[in-house]
C-alpha positions in Angstrom: 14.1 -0.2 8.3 12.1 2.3 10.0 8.4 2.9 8.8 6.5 6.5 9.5 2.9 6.7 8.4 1.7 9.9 7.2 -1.9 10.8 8.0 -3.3 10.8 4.7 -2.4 7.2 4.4 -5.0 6.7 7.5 -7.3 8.3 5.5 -9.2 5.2 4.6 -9.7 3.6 7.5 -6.4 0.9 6.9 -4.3 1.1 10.8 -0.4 2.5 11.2 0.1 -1.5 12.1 -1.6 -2.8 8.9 0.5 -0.5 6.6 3.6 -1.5 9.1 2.6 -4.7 8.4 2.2 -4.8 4.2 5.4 -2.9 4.5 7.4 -5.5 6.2 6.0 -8.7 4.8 4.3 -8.1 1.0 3.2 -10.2 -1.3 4.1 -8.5 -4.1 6.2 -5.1 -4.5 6.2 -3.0 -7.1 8.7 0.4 -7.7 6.2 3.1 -9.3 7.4 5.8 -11.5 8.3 8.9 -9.1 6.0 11.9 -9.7 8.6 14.7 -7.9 12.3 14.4 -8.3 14.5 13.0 -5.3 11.8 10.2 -4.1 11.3 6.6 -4.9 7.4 5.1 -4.6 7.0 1.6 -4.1 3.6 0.1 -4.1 3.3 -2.7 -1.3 0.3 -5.1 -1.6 -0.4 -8.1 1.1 -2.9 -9.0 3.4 -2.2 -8.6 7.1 -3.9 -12.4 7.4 -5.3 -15.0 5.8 -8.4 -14.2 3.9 -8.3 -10.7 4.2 -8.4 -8.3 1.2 -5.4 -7.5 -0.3 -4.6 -3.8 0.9 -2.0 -1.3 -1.3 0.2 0.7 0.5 2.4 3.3 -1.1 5.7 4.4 0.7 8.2 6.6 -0.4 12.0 4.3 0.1 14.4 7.0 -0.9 15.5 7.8 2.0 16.5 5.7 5.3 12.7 6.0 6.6 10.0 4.7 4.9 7.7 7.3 4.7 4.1 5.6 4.0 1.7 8.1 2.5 -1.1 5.9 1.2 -3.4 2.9 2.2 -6.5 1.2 0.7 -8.3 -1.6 0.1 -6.5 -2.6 -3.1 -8.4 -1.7 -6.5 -9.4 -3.3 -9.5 -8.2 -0.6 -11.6 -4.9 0.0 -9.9 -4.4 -4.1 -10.0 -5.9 -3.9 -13.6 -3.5 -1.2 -14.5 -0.3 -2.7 -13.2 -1.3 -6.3 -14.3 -0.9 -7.7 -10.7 -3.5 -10.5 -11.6 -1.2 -12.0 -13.7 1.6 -12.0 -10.5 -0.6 -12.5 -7.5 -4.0 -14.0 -6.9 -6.1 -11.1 -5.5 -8.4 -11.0 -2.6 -10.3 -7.7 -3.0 -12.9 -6.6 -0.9 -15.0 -3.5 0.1 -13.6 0.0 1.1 -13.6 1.2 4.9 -14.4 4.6 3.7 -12.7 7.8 3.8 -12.0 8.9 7.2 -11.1 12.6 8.4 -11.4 13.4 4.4 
């Protein structure tokens, strides 16, 4: 599989080898409901070690290329929402802040 970071998901400060990273070795994955026709969202959540926060990553996987468009320090609301704490014990931690926003 062959993973291409968009800008935007740099946007908060997570690296193109952290999201490579989530992408490749999750600990949890979760298929989202696709908001334009002809793409499939998955949201990847993992720590790149030990420790770490838990960071989301959202790629679209229709196609042959992952094509990563969003990164973060995982959130309460989007783990809240989804129910991960009942799948995955979460490490959350503080946002890097919006870069190039």
């Amino acid at each position: 599989m062959r993973i291409e970071v968009k800008t935007s998901a740099l946007k908060w400060g997570i690296t193109a080898h952290e999201i490579e990273t989530i992408i490749a070795f999750p600990v949890l994955r979760v298929v989202l409901e696709p908001r334009f026709s002809g793409t499939q969202p998955v949201l990847f959540v993992g720590a790149v070690t030990p420790n770490e926060p838990h960071l989301e990553v959202i790629a679209d996987v229709a196609a042959d290329v992952y094509v990563a468009f969003h990164a973060m320090v995982l959130r309460r609301k989007l783990a809240n929402d989804l129910e991960l704490d009942e799948l995955i014990t979460i490490n959350y931690g503080t946002q890097r802040g919006a870069h190039n926003a």
